[in-house]
C-alpha positions as CSV (number, residue, x, y, z in Angstrom):
1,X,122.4,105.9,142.0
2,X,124.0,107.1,138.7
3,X,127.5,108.4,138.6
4,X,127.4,112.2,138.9
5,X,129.1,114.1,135.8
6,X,132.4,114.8,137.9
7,X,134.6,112.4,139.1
8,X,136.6,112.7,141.9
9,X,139.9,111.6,142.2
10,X,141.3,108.8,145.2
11,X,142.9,109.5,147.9
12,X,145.3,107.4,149.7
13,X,143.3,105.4,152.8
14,X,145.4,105.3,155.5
15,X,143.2,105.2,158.5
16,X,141.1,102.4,156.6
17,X,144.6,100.5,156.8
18,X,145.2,101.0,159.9
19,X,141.8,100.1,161.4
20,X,142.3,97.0,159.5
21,X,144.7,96.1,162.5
22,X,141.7,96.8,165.1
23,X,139.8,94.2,163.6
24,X,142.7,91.7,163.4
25,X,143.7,92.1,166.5
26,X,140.0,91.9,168.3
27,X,139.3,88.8,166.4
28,X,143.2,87.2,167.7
29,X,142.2,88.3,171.5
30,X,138.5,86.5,170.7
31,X,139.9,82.9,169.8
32,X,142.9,83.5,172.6
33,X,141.7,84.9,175.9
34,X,139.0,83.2,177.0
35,X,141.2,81.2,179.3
36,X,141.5,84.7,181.0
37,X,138.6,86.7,180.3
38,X,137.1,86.0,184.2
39,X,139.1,87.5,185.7
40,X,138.7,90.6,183.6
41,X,136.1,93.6,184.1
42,X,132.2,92.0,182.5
43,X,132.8,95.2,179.7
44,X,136.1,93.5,178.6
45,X,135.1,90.0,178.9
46,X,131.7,91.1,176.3
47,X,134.3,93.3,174.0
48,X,136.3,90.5,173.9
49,X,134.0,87.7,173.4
50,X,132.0,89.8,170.6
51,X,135.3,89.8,169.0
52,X,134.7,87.6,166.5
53,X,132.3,90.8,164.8
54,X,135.7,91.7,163.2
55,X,134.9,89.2,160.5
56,X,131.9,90.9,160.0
57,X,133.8,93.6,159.4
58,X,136.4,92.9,157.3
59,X,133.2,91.8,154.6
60,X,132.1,94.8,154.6
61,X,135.3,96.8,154.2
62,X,136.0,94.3,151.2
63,X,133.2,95.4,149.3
64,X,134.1,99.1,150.2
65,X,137.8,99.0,149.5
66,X,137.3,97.0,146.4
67,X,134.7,99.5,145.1
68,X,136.8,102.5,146.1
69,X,139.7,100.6,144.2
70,X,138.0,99.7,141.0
71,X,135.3,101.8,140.1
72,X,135.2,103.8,137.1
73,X,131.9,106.1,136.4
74,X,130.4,103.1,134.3
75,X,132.0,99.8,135.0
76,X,135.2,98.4,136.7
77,X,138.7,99.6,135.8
78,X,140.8,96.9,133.9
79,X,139.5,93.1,133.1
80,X,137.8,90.5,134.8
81,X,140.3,88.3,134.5
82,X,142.9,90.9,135.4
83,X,140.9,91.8,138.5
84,X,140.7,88.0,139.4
85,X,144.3,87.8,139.0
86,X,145.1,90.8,141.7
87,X,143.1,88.8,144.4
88,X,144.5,85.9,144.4
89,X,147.8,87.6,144.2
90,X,146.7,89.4,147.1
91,X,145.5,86.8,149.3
92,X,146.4,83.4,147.9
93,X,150.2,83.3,148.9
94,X,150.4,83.6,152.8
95,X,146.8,82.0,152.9
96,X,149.0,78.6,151.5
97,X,151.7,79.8,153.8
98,X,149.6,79.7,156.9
99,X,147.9,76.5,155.3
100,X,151.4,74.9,155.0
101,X,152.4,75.6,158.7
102,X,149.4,74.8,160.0
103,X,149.1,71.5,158.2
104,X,151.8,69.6,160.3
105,X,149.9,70.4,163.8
106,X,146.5,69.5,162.3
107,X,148.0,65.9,161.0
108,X,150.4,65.3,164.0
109,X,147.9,66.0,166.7
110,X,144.9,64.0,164.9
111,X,142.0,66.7,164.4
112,X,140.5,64.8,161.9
113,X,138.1,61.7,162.1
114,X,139.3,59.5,159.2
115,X,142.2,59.8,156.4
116,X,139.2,60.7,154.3
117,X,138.2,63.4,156.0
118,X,141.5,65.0,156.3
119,X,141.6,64.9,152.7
120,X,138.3,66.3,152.1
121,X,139.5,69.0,154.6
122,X,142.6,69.7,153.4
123,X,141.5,69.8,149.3
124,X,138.6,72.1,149.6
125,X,141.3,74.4,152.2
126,X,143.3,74.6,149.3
127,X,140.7,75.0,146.9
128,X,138.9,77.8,149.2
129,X,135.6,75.9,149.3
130,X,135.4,74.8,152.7
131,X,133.1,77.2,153.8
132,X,130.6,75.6,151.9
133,X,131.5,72.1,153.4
134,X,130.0,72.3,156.9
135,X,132.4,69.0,157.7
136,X,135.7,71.2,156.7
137,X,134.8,74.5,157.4
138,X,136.9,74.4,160.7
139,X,139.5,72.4,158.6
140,X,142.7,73.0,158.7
141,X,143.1,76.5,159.5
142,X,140.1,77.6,161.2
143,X,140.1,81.5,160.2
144,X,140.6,80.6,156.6
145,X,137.1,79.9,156.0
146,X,136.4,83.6,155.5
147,X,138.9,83.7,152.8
148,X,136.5,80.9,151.4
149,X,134.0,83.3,151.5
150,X,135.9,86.0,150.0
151,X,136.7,84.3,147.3
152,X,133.0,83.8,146.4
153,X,133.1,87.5,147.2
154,X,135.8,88.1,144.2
155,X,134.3,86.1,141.9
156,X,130.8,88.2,142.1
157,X,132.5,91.6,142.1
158,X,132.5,92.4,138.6
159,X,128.4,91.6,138.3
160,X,127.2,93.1,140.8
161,X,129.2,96.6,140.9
162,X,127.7,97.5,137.3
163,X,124.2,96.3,138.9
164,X,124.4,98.6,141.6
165,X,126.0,101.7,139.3
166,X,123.1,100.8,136.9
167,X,120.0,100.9,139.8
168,X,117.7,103.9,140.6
169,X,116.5,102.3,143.6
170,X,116.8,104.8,147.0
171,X,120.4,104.1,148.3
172,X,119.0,104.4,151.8
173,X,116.2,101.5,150.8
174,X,118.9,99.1,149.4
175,X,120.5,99.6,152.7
176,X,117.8,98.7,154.4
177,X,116.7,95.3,153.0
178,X,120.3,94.2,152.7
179,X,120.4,94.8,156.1
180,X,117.7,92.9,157.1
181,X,118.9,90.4,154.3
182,X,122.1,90.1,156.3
183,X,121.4,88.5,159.3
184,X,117.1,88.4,159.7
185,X,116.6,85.0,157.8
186,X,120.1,83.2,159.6
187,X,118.7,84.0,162.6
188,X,115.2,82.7,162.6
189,X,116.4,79.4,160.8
190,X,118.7,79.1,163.2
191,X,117.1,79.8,166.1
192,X,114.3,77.1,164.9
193,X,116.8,74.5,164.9
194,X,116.4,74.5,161.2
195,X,119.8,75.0,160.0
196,X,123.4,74.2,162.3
197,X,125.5,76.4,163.5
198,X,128.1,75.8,160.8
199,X,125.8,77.1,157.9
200,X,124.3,79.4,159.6
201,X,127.7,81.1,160.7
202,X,129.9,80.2,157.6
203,X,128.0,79.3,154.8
204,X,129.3,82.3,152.4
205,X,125.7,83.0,150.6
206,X,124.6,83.9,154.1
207,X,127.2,86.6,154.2
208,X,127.0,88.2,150.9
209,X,124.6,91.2,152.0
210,X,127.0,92.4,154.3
211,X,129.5,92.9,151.0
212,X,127.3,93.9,148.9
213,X,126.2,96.8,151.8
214,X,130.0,97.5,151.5
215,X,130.2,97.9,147.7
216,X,127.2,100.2,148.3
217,X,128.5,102.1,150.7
218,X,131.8,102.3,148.4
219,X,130.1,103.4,145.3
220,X,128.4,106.8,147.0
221,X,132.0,107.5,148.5
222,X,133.4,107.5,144.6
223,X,130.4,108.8,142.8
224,X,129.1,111.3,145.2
225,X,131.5,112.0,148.3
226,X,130.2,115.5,148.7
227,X,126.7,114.4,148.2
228,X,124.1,114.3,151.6
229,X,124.7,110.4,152.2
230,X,127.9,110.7,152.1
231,X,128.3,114.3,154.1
232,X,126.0,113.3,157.2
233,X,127.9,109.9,157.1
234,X,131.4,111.9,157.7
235,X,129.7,114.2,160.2
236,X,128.2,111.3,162.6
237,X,131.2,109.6,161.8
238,X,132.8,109.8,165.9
239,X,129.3,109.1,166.9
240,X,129.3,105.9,165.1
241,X,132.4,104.6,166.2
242,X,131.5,105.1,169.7
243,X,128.4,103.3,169.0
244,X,129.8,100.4,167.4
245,X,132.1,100.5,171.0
246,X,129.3,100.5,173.6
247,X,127.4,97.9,171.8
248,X,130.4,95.2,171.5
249,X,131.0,96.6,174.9
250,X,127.8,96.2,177.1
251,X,126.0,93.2,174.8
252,X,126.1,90.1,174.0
253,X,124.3,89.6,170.8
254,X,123.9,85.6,168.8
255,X,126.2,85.4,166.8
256,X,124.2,84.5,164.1
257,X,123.6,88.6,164.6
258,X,126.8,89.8,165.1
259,X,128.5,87.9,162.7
260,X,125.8,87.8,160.2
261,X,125.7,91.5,159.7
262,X,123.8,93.4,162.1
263,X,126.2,96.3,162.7
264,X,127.4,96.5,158.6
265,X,125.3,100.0,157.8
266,X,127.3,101.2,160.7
267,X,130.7,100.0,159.6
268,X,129.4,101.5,156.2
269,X,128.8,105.1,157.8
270,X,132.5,104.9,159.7
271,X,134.5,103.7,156.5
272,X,132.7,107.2,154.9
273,X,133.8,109.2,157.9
274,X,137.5,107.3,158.1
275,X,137.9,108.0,154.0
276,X,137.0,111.8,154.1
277,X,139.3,112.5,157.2
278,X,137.9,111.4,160.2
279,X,140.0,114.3,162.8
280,X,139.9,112.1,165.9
281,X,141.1,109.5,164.4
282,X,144.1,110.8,162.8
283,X,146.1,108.7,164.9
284,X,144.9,105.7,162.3
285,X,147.0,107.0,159.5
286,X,150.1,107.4,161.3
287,X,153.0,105.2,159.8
288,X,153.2,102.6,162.8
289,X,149.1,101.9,162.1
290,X,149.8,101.8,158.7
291,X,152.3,99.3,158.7
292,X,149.8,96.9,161.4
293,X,147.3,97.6,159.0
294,X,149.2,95.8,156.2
295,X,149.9,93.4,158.1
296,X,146.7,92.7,159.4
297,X,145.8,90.1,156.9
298,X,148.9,88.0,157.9
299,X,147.7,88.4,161.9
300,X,144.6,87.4,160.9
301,X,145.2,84.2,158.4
302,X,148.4,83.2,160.2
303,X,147.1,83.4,164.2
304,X,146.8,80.0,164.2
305,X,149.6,78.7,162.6
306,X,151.6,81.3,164.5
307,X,149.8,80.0,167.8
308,X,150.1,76.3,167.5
309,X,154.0,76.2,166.9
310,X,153.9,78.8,170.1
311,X,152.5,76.5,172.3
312,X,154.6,73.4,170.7
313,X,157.6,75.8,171.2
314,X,157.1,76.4,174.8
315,X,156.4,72.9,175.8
316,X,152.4,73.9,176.4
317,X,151.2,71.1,173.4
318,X,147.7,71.6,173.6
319,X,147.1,74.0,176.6
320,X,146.3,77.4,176.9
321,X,147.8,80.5,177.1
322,X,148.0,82.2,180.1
323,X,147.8,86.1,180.8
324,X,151.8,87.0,180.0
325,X,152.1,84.4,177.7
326,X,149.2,85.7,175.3
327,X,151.0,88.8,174.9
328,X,154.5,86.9,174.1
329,X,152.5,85.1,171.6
330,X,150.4,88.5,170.2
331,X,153.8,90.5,169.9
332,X,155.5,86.9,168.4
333,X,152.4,86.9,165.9
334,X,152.7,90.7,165.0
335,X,156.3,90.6,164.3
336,X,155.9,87.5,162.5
337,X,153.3,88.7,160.1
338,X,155.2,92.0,159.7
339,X,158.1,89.7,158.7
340,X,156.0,88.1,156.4
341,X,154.1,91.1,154.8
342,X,157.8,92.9,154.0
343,X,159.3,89.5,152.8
344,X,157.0,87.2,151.6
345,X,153.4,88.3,150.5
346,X,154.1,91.9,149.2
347,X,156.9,90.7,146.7
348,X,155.0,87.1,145.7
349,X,151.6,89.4,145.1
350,X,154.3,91.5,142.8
351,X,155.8,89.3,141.3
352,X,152.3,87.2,140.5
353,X,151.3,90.6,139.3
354,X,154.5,90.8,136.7
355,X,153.8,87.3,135.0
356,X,150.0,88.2,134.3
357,X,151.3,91.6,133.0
358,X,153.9,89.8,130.9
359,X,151.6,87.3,129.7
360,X,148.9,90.0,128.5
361,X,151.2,92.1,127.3
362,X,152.0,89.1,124.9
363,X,148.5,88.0,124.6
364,X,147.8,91.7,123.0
365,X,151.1,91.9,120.7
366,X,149.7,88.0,119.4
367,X,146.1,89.5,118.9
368,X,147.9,92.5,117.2
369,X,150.0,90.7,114.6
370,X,147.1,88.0,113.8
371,X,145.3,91.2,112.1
């Protein structure tokens, strides 16, 4: 899988962004509706309860985005350490945000065993290590463990893109094992009682395939986007996406499936078809989608935060949401992280972004004036 003598140029991924809002949104309506789910049709209450896939998804579109962002023919555009800085910028300041307004409700209400624990919980939150604690990994802010994983994610990046720009093994083989990789082992150790169900959902290293299938699946829409893979991937594309939709819709897979992988080759193919123009879904990339899609991360890291001043707000404490007021609190969550996309994460991620340009910049003129 060697880069090809031309290289294309990027385009702008708007209906990637605006999918990201999909996924957001289905794993919000997992965690919040199933209060209400009985009394909804059995193909919305499986939808619904397989909602928490869009973790699963959000790996994989990590390793693609990333890829798509930073590959150059034989390596990774910029530094390391200049790539390491642009993710934390990215994700570090409304993760503490949602950490910070979640902290209050966690301490008030008790959801902790011993000062001990709390503390264990709350350093390795702000550490992003507590997916690797199974103790913590529900910590403080539930959906932050993922962002534990990402990290890991981040901190492998640079290694293993050259690795996979480097093989000659059959792209379609790699695929395959990863695959398998992905969620095969999790599930027979788990089935066999042989590890819990917070390792075998969480535990970062478990989830690794499915972002590595992503950086694959990134690398042939850079290197070759007009190549077979990458062609038959745009043209199945609508079929895929239905797929994916009958699937969440009519099963009800373990989740140490689901969540473990099982559907990633599929995202793969409809990221492919979504990057090269996907027609029906050129609703995606309109300007409203776009916008959800940049908040998504905010209505995914900040849904329980968001949710637990909700309910302390209306008088609920710790009871749950009925039908109307799930949809105050989705609309109150939306707007919220909106809010705090515009106002709070875009500029700190710029203005993180400034001081480690300054600071290079200076590092270089230093270097410069030493010789």
């Amino acid at each position: 899988m060697t880069a090809p003598p031309t290289w294309t140029s990027r385009i702008h991924l708007d209906k990637l962004t605006g999918v990201r809002f999909l996924a957001a949104i289905l794993v919000v309506l997992f965690h919040f509706t199933p209060p209400v789910q009985e009394r909804m049709p059995v193909v919305l209450q499986n939808l619904l309860s397989n909602g928490f896939v869009g973790v699963s998804f959000f790996f994989v579109l990590s390793g693609f985005i990333l890829t798509y962002s930073y590959a150059t023919p034989s390596g990774m555009r910029g530094s390391d350490r200049t790539f390491w800085w642009a993710r934390f910028a990215r994700i570090y300041p409304l993760y503490l945000l949602a950490l910070a307004m979640k902290f209050p409700v966690y301490f008030v209400k008790g959801e902790y065993s011993s000062y001990l624990d709390a503390a264990i919980d709350f350093l390795s939150s702000v550490f992003l290590v507590q997916a690797w604690i199974p103790t913590s990994v529900g910590g403080i802010n539930p959906p932050g463990w993922s962002l534990s994983a990402e990290a890991f994610f981040y901190l492998l990046f640079p290694f293993i893109l050259p690795i996979i720009q480097r093989t000659k093994i059959n792209f379609t083989s790699i695929i395959f094992a990863l695959w398998l990789a992905s969620f095969l082992p999790v599930y027979l150790l788990h089935s066999n009682g042989i590890i819990s169900d917070e390792t075998a959902y969480y535990l970062p290293l478990f989830h690794l395939p499915q972002f590595v299938i992503g950086v694959l699946f990134g690398w042939v829409m850079v290197s070759s986007p007009t190549g077979h893979f990458a062609t038959i991937s745009k043209k199945i594309s609508s079929i895929i996406a239905l797929g994916i939709l009958i699937i969440l819709a009519f099963t009800r897979m373990p989740m140490s499936t689901l969540n473990n992988g099982i559907l990633a080759p599929l995202f793969g193919i409809l990221f492919i078809g979504l990057a090269q123009g996907m027609s029906r879904a050129s609703w995606l990339g309109s300007s409203g989608m776009v916008l959800l899609g940049q908040a998504s991360f905010g209505i995914y890291i900040l849904q329980m935060p968001v949710g637990s001043w909700f309910k302390y707000l209306s008088g609920l404490g710790s009871g749950e949401l009925n039908g109307s007021q799930i949809l105050i609190y989705i609309a109150v969550l939306i707007i919220f992280s909106i809010l705090a996309f515009k106002f709070f994460e875009q500029p700190l991620q710029k203005l993180i972004m400034r001081i480690v340009k300054s600071r290079s910049d200076a590092e270089k003129k230093g270097t410069l004036a030493e010789h």
